[in-house]
TORBA-419738 format. One record per residue (C-alpha): residue in three letters; x, y, z. Coordinates in steps of 0.5 Angstrom, whole numbers, plus 2048, in hexadecimal, padded with zeros to 3 digits. Layout:
<nodes>
r	X	Y	Z
ALA	X	Y	Z
...
</nodes>
This chain:
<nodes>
r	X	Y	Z
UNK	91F	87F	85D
UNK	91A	87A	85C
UNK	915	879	857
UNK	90E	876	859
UNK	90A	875	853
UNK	902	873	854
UNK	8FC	870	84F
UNK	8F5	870	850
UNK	8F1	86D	84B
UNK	8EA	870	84A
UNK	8E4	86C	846
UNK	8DE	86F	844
UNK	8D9	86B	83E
UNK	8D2	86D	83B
UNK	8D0	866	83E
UNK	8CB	864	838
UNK	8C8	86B	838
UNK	8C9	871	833
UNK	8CF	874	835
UNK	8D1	87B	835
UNK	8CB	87C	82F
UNK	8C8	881	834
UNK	8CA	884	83A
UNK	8C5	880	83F
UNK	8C5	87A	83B
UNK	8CC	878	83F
UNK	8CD	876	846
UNK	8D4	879	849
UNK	8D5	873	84E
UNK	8DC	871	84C
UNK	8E1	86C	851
UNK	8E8	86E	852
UNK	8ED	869	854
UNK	8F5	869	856
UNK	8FA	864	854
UNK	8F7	85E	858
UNK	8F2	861	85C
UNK	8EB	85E	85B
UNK	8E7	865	85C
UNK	8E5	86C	85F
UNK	8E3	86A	865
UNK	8EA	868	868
UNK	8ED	86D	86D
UNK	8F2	872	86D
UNK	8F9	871	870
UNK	8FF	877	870
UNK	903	877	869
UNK	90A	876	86C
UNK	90D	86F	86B
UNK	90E	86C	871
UNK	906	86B	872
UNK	905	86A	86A
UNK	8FF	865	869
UNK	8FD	863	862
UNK	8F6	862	866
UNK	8F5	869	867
UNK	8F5	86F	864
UNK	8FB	875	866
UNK	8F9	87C	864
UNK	8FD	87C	85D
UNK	8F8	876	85A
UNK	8F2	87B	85D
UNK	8F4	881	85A
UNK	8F6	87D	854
UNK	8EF	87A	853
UNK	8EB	881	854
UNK	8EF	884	84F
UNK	8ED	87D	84A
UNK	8E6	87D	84C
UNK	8E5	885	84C
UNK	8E8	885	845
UNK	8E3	87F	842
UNK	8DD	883	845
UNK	8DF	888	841
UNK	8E1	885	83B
UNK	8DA	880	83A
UNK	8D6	887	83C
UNK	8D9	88B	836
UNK	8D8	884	832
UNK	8D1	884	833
UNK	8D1	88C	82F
UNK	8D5	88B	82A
UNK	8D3	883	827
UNK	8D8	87F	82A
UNK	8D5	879	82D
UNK	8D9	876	831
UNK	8D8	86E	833
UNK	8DE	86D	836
UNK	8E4	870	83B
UNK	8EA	86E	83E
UNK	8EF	873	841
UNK	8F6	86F	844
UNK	8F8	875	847
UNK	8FE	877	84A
UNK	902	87C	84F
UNK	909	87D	851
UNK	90B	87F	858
UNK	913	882	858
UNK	916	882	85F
UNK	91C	887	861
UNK	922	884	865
UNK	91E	887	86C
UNK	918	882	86A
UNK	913	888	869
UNK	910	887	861
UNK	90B	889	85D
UNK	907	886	857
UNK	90B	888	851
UNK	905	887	84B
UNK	8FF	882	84A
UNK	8FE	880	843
UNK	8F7	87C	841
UNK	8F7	877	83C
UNK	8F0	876	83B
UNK	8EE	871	836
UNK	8E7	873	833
UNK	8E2	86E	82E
UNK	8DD	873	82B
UNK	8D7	870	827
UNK	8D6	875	822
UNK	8D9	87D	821
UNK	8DF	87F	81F
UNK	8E6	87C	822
UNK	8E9	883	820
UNK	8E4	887	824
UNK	8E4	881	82A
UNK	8EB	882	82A
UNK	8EB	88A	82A
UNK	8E6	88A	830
UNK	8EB	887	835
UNK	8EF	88E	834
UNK	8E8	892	837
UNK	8E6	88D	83C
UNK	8ED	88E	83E
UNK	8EB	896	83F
UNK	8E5	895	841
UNK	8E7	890	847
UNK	8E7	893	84F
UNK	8ED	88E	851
UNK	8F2	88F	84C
UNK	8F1	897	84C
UNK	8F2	896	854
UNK	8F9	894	853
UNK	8FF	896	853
UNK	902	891	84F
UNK	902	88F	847
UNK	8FC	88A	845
UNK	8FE	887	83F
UNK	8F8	883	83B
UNK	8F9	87E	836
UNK	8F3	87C	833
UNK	8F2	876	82F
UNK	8EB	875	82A
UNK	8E9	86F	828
UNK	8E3	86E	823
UNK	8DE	874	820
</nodes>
């Protein structure tokens, strides 16, 4: 058996505006990157070893990134219903993929680490909402593996 494990680090900033004050008052553009990689815009390539590249993208990374970008999505939206405002938001998220010995494999579990820095709201109730963005997320409900949040709030 071999493990492969992936990170992709997601970045999403209120850039000198409001933040998540109101549900129209924030962009949803984010940039998600990969270890070295320097952007999106790179092609995909096969995620097997023998044609890894760091700078490309395997499907394990990309699976990784939606499951990031649709759960921040979700959390600045649910945010801006209940008070929270959300500067800030960093995720290093990571997703473990386990080979058998016949070379087949599956992805284990993902875990989100997203690092938030609110303006003003309560850190408790930031916190909480991570637990609905989870529920409410398409991806992570589309999967047949655990996706684990450890969220972190700083300010408030």
């Amino acid at each position: 058996m071999a493990d492969h494990n992936y990170r992709t680090f997601l970045h999403w900033s209120a850039d000198g505006g409001e933040g998540t004050k109101t549900y129209r008052s924030f962009a949803r553009t984010h940039t998600i990157t990969a270890k070295t990689k320097s952007g999106a815009e790179k092609p995909a390539i096969v995620a097997t070893s023998a044609f890894h590249s760091l700078d490309h993208y395997n499907p394990d990374e990309m699976l990784l990134a939606s499951l990031s970008s649709c759960h921040m999505l979700w959390y600045l939206h649910l945010c801006s219903e209940n008070g929270v405002v959300v500067v800030d938001y960093r995720d290093e998220a990571e997703i473990l993929l386990r080979l058998d010995a016949k070379g087949e494999g599956k992805v284990e579990r993902a875990t989100l680490h997203p690092r938030v820095r609110i303006s003003s709201g309560d850190a408790k109730v930031a916190r909480a909402l991570h637990g609905d963005a989870h529920q409410k997320c398409f991806v992570a409900n589309s999967v047949n593996f655990p996706v684990q949040c450890e969220p972190e709030i700083v300010g408030g």
